[in-house]
CHARMM-style PDB file with segment names, atoms N, HN, CA, C and O in Angstrom:
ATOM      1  N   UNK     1       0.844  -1.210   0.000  1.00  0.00      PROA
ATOM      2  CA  UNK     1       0.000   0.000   0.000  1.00  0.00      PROA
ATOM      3  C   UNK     1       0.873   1.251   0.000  1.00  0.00      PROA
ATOM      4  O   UNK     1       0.654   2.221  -0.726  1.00  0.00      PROA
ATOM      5  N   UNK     2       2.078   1.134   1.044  1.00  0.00      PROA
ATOM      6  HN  UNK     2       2.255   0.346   1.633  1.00  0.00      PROA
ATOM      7  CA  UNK     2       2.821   2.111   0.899  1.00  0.00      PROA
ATOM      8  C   UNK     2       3.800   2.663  -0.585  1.00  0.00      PROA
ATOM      9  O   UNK     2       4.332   3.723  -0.915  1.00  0.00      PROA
ATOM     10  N   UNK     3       3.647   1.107  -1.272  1.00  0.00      PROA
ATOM     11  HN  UNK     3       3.215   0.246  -1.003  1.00  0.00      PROA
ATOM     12  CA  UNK     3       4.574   1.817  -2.361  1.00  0.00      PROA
ATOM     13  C   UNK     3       4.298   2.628  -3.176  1.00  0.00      PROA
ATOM     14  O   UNK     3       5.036   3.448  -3.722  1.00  0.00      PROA
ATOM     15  N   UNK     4       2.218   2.276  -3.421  1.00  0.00      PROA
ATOM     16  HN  UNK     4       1.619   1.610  -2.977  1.00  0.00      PROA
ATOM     17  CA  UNK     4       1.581   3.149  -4.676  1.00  0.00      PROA
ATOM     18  C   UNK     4       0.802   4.302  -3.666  1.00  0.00      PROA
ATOM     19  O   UNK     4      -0.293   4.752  -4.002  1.00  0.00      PROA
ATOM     20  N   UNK     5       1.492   4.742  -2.371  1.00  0.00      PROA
ATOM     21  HN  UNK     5       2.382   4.376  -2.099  1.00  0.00      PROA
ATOM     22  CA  UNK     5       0.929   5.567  -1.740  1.00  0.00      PROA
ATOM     23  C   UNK     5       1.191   7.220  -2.084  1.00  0.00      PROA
ATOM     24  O   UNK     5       2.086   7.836  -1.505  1.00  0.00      PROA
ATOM     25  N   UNK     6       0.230   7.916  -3.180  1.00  0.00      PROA
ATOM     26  HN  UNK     6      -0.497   7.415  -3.650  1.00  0.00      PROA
ATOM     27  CA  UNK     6       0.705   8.765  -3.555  1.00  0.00      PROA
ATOM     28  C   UNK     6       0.608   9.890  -2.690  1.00  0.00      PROA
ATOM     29  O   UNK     6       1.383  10.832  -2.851  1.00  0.00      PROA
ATOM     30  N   UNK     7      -0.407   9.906  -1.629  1.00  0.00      PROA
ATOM     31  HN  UNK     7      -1.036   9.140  -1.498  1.00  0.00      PROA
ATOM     32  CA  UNK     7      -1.056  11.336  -1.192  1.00  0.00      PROA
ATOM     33  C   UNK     7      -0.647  11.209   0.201  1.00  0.00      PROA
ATOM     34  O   UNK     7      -0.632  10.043   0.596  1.00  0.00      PROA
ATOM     35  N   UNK     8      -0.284  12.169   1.120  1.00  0.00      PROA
ATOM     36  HN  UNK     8      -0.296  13.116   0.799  1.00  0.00      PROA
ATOM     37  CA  UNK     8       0.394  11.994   2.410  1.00  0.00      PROA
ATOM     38  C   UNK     8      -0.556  11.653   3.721  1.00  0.00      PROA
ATOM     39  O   UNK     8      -0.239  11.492   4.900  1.00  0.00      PROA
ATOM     40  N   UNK     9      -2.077  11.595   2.943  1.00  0.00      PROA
ATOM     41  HN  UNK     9      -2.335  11.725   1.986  1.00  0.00      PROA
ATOM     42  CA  UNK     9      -3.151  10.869   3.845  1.00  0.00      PROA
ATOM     43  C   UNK     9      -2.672   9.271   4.086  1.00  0.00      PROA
ATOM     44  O   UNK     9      -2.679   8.787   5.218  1.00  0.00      PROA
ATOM     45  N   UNK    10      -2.288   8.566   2.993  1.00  0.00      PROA
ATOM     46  HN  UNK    10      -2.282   8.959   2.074  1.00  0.00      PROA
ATOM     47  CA  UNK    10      -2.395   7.578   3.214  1.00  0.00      PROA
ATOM     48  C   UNK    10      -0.785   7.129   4.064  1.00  0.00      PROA
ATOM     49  O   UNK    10      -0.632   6.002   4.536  1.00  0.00      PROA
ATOM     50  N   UNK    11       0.147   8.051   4.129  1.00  0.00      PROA
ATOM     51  HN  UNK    11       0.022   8.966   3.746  1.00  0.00      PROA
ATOM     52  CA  UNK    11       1.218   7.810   4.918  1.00  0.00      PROA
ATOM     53  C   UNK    11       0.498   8.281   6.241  1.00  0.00      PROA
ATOM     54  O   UNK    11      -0.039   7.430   6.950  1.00  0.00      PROA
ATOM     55  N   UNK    12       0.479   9.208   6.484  1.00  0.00      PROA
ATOM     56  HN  UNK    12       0.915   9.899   5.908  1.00  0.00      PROA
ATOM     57  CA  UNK    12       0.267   9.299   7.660  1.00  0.00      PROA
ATOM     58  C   UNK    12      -0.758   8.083   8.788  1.00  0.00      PROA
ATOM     59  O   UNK    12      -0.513   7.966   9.988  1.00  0.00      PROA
ATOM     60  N   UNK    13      -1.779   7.367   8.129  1.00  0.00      PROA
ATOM     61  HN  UNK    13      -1.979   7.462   7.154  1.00  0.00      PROA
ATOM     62  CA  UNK    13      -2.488   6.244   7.751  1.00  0.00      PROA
ATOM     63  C   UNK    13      -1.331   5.255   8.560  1.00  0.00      PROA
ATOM     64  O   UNK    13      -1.295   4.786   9.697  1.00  0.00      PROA
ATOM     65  N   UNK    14      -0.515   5.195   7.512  1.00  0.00      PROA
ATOM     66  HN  UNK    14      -0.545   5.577   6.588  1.00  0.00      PROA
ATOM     67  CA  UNK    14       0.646   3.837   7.902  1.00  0.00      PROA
ATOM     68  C   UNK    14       1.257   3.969   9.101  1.00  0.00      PROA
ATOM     69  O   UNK    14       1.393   3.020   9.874  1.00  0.00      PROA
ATOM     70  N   UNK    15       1.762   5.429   9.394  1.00  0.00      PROA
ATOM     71  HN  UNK    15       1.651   6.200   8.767  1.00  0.00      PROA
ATOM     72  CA  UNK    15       2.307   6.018  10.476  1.00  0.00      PROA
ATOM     73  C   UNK    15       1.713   5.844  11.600  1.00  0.00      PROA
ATOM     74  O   UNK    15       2.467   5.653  12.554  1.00  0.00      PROA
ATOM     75  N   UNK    16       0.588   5.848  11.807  1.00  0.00      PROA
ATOM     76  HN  UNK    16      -0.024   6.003  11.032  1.00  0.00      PROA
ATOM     77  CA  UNK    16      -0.633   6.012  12.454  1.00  0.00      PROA
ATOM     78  C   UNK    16      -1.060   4.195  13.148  1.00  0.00      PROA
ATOM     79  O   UNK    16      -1.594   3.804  14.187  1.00  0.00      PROA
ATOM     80  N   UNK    17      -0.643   3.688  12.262  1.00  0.00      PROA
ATOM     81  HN  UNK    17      -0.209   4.006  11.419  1.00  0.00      PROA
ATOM     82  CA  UNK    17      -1.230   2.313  12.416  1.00  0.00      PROA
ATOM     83  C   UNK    17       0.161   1.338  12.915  1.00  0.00      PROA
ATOM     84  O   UNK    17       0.027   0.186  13.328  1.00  0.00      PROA
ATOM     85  N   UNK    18       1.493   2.038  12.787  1.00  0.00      PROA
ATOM     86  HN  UNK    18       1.602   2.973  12.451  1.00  0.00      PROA
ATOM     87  CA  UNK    18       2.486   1.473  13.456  1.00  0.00      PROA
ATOM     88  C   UNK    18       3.290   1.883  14.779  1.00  0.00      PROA
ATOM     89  O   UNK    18       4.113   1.209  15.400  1.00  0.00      PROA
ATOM     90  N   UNK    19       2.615   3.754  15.153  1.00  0.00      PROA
ATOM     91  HN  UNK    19       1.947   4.302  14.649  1.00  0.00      PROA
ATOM     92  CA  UNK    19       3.059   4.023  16.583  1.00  0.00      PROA
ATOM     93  C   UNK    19       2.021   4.539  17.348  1.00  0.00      PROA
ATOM     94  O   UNK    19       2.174   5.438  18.175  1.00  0.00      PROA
ATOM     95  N   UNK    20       0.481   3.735  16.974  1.00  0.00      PROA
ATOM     96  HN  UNK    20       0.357   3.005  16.302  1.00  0.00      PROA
ATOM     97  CA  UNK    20      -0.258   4.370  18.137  1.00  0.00      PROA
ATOM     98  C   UNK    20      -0.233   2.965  18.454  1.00  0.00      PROA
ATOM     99  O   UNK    20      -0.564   3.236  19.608  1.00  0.00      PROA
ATOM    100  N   UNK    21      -0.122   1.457  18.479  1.00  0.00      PROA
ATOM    101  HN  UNK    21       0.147   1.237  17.542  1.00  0.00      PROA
ATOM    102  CA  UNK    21      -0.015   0.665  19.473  1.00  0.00      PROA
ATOM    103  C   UNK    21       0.931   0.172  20.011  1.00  0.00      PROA
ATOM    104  O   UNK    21       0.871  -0.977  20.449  1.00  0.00      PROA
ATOM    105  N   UNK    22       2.046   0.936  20.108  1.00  0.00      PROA
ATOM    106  HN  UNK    22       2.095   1.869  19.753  1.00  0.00      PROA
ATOM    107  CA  UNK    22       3.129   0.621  21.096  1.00  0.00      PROA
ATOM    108  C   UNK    22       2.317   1.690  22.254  1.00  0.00      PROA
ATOM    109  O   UNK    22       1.811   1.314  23.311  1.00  0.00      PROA
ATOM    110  N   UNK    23       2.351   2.967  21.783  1.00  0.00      PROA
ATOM    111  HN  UNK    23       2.762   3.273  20.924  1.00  0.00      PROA
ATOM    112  CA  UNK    23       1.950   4.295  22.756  1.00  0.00      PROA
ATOM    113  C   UNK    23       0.430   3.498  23.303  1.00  0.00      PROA
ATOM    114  O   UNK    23       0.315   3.460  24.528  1.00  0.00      PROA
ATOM    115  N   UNK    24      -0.351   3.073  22.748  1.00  0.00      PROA
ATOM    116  HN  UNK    24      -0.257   3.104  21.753  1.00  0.00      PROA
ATOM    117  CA  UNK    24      -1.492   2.873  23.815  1.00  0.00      PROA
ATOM    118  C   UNK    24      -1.008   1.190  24.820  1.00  0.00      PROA
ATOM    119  O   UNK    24      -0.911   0.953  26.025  1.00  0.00      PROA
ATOM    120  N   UNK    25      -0.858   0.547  23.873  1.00  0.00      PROA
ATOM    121  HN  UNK    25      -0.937   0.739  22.895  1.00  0.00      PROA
ATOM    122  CA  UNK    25      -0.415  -0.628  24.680  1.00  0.00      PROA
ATOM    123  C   UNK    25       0.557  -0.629  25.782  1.00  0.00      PROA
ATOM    124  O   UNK    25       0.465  -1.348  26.777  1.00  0.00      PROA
ATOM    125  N   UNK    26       1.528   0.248  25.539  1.00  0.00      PROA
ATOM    126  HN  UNK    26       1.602   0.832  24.730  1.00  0.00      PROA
ATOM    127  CA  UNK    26       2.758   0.258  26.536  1.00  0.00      PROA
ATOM    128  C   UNK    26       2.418   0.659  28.289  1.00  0.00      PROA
ATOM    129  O   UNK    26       2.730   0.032  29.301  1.00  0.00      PROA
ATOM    130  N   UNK    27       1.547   2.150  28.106  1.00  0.00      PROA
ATOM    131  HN  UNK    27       1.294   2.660  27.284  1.00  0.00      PROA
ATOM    132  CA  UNK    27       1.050   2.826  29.666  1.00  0.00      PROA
ATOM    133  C   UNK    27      -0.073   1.473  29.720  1.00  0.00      PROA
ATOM    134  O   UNK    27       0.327   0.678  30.571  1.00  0.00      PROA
ATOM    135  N   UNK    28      -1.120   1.086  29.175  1.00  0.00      PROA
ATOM    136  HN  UNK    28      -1.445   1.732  28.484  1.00  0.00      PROA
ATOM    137  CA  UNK    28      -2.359  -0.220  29.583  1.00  0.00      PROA
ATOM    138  C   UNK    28      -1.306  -0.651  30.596  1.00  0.00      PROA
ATOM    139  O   UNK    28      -1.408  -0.364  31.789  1.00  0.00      PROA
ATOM    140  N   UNK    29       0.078  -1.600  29.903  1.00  0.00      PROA
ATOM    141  HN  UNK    29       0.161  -1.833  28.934  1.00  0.00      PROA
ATOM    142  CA  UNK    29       0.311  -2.795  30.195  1.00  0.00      PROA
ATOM    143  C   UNK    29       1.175  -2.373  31.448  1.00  0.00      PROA
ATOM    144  O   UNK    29       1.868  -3.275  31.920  1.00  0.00      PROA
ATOM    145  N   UNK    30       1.241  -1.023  32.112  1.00  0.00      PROA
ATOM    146  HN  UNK    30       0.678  -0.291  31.729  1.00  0.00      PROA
ATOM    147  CA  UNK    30       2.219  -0.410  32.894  1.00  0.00      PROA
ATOM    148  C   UNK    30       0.922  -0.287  34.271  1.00  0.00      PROA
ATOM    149  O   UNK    30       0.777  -0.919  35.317  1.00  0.00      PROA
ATOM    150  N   UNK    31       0.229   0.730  33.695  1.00  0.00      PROA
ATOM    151  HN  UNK    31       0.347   1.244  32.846  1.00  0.00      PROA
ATOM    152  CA  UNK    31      -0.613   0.721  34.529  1.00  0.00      PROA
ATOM    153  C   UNK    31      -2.323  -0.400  34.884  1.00  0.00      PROA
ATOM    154  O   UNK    31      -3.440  -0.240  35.376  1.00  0.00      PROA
ATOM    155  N   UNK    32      -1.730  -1.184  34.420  1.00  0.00      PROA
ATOM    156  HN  UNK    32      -0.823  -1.315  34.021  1.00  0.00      PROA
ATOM    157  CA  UNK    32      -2.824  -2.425  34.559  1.00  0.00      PROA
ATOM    158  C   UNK    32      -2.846  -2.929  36.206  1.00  0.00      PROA
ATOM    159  O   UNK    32      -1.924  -2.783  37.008  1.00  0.00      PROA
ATOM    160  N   UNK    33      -3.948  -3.455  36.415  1.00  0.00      PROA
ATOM    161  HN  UNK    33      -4.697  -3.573  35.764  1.00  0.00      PROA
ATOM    162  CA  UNK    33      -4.646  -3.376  37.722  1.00  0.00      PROA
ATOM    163  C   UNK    33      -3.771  -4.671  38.312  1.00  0.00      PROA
ATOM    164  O   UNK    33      -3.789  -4.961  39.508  1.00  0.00      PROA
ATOM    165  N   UNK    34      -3.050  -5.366  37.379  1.00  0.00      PROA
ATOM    166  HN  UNK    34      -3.035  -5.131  36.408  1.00  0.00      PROA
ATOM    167  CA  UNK    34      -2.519  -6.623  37.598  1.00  0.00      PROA
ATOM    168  C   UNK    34      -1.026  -6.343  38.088  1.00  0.00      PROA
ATOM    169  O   UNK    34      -0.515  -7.094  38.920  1.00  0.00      PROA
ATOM    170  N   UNK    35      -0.310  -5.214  37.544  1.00  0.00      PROA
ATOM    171  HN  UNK    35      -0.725  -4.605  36.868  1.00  0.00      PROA
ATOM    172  CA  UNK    35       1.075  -4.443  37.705  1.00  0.00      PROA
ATOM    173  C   UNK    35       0.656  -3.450  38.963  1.00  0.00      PROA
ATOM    174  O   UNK    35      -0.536  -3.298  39.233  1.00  0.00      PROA
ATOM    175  N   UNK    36       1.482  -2.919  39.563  1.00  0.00      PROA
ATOM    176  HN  UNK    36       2.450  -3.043  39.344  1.00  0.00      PROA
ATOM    177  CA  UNK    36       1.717  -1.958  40.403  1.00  0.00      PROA
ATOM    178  C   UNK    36       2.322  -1.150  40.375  1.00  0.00      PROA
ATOM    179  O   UNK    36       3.526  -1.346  40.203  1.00  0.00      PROA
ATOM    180  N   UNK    37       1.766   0.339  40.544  1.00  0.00      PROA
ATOM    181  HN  UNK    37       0.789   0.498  40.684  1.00  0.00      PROA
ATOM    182  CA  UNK    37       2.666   1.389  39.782  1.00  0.00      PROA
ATOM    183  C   UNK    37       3.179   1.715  40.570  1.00  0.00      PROA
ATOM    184  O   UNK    37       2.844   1.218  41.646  1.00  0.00      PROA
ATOM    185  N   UNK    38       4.556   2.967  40.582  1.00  0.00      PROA
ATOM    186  HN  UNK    38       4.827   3.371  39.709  1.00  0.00      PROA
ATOM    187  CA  UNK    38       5.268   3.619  40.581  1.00  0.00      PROA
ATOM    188  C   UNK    38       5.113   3.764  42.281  1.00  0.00      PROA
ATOM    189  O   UNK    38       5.996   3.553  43.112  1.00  0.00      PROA
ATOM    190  N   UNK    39       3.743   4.180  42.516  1.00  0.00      PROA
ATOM    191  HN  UNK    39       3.026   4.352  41.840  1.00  0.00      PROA
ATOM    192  CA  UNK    39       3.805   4.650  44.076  1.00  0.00      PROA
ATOM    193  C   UNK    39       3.446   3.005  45.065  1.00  0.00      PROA
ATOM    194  O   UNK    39       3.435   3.114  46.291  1.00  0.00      PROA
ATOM    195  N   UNK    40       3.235   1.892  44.571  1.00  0.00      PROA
ATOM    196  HN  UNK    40       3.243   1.803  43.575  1.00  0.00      PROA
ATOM    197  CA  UNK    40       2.981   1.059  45.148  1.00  0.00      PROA
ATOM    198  C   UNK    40       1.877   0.861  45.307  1.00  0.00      PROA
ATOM    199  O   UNK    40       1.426  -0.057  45.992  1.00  0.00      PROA
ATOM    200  N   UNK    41       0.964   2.037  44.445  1.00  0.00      PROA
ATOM    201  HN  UNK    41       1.330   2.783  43.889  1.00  0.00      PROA
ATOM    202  CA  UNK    41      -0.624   1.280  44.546  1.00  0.00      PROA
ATOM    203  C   UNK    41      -1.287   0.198  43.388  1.00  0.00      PROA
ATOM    204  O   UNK    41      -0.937   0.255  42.210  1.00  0.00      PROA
ATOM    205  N   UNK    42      -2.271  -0.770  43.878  1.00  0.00      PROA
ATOM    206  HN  UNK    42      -2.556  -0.816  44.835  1.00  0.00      PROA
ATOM    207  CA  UNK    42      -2.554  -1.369  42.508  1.00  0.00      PROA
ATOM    208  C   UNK    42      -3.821  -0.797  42.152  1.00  0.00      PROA
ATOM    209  O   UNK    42      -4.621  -1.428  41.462  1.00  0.00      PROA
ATOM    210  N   UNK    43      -4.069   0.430  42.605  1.00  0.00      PROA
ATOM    211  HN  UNK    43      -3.420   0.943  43.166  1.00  0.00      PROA
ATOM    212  CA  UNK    43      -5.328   1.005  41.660  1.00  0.00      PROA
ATOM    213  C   UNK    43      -5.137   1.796  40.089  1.00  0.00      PROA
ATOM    214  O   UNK    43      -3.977   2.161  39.900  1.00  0.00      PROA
ATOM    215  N   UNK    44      -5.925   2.046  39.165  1.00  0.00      PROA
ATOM    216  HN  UNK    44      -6.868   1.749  39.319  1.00  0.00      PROA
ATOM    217  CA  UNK    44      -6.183   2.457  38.051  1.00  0.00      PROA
ATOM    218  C   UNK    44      -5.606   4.055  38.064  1.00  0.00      PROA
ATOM    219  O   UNK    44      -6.504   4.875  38.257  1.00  0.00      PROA
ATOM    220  N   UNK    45      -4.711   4.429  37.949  1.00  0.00      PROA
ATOM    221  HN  UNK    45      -3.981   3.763  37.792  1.00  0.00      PROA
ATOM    222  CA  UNK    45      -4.941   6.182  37.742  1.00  0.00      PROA
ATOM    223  C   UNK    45      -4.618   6.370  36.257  1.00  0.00      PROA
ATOM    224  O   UNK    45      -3.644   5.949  35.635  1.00  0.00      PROA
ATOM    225  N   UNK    46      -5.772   7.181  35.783  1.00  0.00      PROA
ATOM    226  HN  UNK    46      -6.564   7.524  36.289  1.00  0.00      PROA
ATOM    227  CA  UNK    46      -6.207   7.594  34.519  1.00  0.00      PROA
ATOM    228  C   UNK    46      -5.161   8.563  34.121  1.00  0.00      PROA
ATOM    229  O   UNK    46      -4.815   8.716  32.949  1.00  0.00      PROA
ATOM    230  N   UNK    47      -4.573   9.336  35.310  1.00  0.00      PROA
ATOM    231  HN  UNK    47      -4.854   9.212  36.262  1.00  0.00      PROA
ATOM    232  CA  UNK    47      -3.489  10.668  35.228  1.00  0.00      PROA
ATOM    233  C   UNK    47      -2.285   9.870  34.656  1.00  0.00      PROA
ATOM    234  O   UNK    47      -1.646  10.472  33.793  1.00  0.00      PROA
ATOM    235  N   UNK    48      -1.896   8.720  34.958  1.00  0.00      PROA
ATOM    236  HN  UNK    48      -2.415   8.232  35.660  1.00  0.00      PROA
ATOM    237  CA  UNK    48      -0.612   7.865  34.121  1.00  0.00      PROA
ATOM    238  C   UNK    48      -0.970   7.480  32.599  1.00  0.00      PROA
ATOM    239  O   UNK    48      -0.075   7.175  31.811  1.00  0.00      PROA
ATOM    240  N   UNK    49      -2.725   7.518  32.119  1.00  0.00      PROA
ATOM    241  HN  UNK    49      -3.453   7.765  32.759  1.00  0.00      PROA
ATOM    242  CA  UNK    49      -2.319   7.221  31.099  1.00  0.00      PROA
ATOM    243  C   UNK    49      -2.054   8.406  30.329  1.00  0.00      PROA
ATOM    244  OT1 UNK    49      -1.606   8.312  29.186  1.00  0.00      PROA
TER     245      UNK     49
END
């Protein structure tokens, strides 16, 4: 798709689809109820994601 990608919609598209699931997956899998964050609590804070 990227090779006959003429218009910079469809890059940004590709761009889009290869660093928003490191960035959303990474804080989930940090702040997940199963991990314990930073201050030693195992509750949810929305402010980390």
């Amino acid at each position: 798709a990227a090779l006959s990608a003429s218009t910079e919609g469809t890059t940004q598209q590709v761009t889009a689809d290869y660093f928003t699931p490191p960035l959303v997956m990474t804080p989930v899998s940090r702040v997940h109820p199963t991990q314990r964050s930073p201050r030693g609590e195992r509750t949810f804070h929305p402010r980390n994601i």
